[in-house]
N, C-alpha and C positions, 0 to 999 in steps of 0.2 A: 246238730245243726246241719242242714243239709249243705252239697256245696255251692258255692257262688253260679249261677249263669253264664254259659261261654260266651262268650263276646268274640263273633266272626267279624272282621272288619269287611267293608265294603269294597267288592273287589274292583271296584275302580282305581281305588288307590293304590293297588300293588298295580307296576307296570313288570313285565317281564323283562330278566339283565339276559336271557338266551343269542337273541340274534347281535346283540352288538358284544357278548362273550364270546363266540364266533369270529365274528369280524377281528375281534384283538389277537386271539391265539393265533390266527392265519399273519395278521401283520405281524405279531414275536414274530412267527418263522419267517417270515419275508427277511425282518431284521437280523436273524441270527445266519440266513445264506448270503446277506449283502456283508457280513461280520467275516464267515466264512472266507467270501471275495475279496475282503482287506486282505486278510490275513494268507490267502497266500497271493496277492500283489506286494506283500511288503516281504516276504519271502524269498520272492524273481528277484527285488532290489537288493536283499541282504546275499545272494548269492552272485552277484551280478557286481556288488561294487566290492564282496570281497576276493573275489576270482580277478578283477580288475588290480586290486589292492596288491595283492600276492604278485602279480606280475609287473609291478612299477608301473601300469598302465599302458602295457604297451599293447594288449590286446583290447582294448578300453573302444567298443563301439558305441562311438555320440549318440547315431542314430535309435540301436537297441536301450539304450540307456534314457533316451526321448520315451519311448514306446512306453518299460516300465512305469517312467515316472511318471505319464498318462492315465497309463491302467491303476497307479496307484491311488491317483486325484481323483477318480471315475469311481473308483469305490468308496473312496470316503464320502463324496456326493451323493452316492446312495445309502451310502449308511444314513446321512445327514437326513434326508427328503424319506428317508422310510419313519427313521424314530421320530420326525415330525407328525407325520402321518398317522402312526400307531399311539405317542401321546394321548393328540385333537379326541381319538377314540378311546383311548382307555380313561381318560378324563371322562366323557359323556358317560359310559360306561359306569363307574365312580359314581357320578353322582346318581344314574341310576337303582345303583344298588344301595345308595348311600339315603334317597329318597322311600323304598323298601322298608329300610331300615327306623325309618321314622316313624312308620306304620303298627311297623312287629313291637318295636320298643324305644320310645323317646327318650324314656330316662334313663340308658346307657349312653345316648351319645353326647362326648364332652363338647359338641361344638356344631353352631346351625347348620342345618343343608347347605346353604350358600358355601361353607368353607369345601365344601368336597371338590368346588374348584379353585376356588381363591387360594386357598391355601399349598397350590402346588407354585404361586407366582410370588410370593414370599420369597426374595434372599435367604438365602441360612434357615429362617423357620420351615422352607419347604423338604428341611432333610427331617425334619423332625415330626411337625402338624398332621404332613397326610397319614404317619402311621399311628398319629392317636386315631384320627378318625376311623383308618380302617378297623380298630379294636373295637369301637362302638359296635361299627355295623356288623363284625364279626359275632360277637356277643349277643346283638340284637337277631343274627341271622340262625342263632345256634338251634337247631329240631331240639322244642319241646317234649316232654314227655306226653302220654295221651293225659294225662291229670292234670294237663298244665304247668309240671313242675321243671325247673330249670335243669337241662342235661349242658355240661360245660364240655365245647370242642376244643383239643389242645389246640393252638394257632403256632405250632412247628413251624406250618408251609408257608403264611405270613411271614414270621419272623424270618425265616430264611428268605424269603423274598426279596423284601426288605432290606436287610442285613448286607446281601450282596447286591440288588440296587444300588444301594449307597456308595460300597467300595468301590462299583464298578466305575459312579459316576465322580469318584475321589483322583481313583488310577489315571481315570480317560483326562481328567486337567491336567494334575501333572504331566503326564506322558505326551498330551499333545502343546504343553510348553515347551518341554526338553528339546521335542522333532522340529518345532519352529523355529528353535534358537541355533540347532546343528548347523555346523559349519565343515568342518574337517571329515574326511571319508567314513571315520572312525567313531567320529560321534554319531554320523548320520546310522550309519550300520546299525550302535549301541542303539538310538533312539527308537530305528524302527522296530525293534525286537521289542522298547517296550512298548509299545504301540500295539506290536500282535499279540502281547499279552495281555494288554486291556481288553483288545478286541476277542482273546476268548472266552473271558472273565465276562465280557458283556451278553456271551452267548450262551453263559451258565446263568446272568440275571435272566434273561429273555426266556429261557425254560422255564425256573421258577417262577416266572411273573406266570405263563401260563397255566402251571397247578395249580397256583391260585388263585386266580380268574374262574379257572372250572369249579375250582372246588367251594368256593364260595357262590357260587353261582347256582351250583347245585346244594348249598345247603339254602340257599334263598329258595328255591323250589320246594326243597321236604318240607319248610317252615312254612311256605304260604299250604300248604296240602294240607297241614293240620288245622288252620287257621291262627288267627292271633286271640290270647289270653288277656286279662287283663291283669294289673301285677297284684303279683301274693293269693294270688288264688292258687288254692290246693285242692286236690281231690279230696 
């Protein structure tokens, strides 16, 4: 029996994830220099009130101690208005590829288009939901064989992604409850340290989020290049 008919989808419906995959790696790095500028504003403080600390306070300048703890407010304000920023896009983004995805292949994904946003504004289910979906559109995104037969991509760079997403956004509650509540020199000290621990943690998510942005982004590319299959076709 000969084999089944290729079935090109109509390229209207694939949109390209290129220019707003761009647009997200450059805000990561925005966010991971504004992460950087916490981290060492919370540094100047932690040197600042234990040099102060060590000396009973007697070298203790209000003024420079103002300045710090400006520069340190001023960063977290940009950390805040970047990862807003970088979200808004990596959400459009999402459901770009996540609409792609429904092209190449519907019957991987566990859950409609519309969840590729909805599902990031979920309580609690949004630590969970976006990374079914991303599995779909990963699976759904994976280069074909030329037979049409299924070639499986490990999703390492996802799961790592992911995986520390999640911690990163575990740490940054805690740590920014504990700084809220500091009161004594010594707590504030302890707190900000872990503060710039989140904040490096966060600039190891913001890399991998980036690999994976490309990298899926670029298998969305090989797979529309081949065209889309229809299922159970083999050469």
């Amino acid at each position: 029996m000969p084999p089944a008919p290729v079935f090109v989808a109509p390229q209207q419906y694939l949109r390209s994830p290129n220019g707003l995959a761009k647009a997200v790696a450059v805000l990561l790095m925005v966010v991971a220099v504004a992460d950087l500028l916490a981290v060492a504003a919370g540094l100047n403080i932690r040197l600042l009130l234990g040099a102060a600390q060590d000396n009973d306070f007697a070298t203790y300048d209000e003024a420079e101690a103002t300045l710090a703890d400006n520069l340190y407010g001023t960063a977290g304000a940009l950390q805040g208005v970047m990862t807003l920023a970088t979200g808004i896009v990596f959400i459009i983004w999402f459901r770009r590829v996540r609409m792609n995805a429904e092209v190449f292949d519907p019957s991987v994904q566990p859950m409609s288009p519309g969840w590729a946003v909805g599902a990031w504004f979920v309580p609690v289910a949004n630590l969970v939901l976006p990374r079914r979906i991303a599995g779909g559109i990963w699976t759904a995104s994976a280069q074909t064989n030329p037979d049409g037969s299924w070639r499986t991509v490990p999703a390492t760079t996802m799961n790592l992604w992911w995986g520390t997403w999640v911690c990163s956004l575990a740490f940054s509650w805690v740590t920014s409850r504990q700084y809220a509540g500091a009161e004594e020199t010594q707590e504030i000290i302890d707190a900000v340290g872990l503060v710039m621990a989140s904040d490096a943690l966060d600039i190891v998510a913001a890399g991998l989020a980036i690999h994976f942005v490309r990298k899926l982004t670029r298998m969305q590319g090989e797979r529309a290049a081949l065209g889309v299959y229809p299922l159970g076709v083999q050469g």
